[in-house]
Every structure is written in structure tokens, then in C-alpha cells.
N, C-alpha and C positions, 0 to 999 in steps of 0.2 A: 020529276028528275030522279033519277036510278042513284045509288050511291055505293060503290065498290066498299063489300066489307071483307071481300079476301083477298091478300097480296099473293103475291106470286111466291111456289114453293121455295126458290132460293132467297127469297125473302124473309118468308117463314122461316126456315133454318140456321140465317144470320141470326133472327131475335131469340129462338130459343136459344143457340151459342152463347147470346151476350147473357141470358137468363141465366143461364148452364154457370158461367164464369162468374155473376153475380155470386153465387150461390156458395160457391166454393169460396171466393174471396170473403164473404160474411165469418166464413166456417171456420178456414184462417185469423178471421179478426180483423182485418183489413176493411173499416168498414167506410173508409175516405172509397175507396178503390167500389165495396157492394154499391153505395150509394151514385158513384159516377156511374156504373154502367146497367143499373137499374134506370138513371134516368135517361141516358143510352136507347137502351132497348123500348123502352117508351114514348122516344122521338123518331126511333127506329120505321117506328109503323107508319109515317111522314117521309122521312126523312131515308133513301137508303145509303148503307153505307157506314151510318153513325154509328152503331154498333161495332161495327169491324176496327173503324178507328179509334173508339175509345176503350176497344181491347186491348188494343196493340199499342197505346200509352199506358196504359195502366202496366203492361209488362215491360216498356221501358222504363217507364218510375221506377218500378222494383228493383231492376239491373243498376240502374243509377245511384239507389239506397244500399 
């Protein structure tokens, strides 16, 4: 049995996003917000989608604080 180890490019480009925004948010100091969307993007690779949503909370948190 074969096992897909490459997703699909807009796949790939959500995870690195959420990586991306990960990164900046540590940089920030926001590290509630690195650690949600590091684990995000590493459900990501399962999961699609997750990534995009748990950006897009994480910049409503902010708006809301």
C-alpha cells in the first residue's frame, strides 16, 4: 500500500502561511497565538483548512483585546 506523502500545492501554501504567521507572532511575543497556529499547521497536513481557521481566530483575538 502506496502512502501519499505530498499534498496538494494549495495545500502546501496554506501550511507554510500558517508557518509564516507562526513566526511573526512568536517575534511579536504572542506566544498563546505561535503555539495555536504551530499546532494548526501541524494538523494542517491531516486536516485542510485548519490552518486558515486558526489564523483567522487568532486575528480576531487580537481585534477583540
Amino acid at each position: 500500500m502506496r502512502t501519499q506523502t505530498q499534498g496538494s500545492p494549495l495545500g502546501n501554501l496554506a501550511i507554510i502561511s500558517t508557518l509564516v504567521d507562526a513566526a511573526m507572532a512568536l517575534r511579536r511575543g504572542e506566544h498563546w497565538a505561535a503555539a495555536l497556529l504551530l499546532g494548526a499547521a501541524a494538523l494542517s497536513t491531516r486536516v485542510s483548512g485548519v490552518g486558515v481557521v486558526a489564523s483567522v481566530l487568532v486575528r480576531l483575538l487580537r481585534r477583540l483585546s
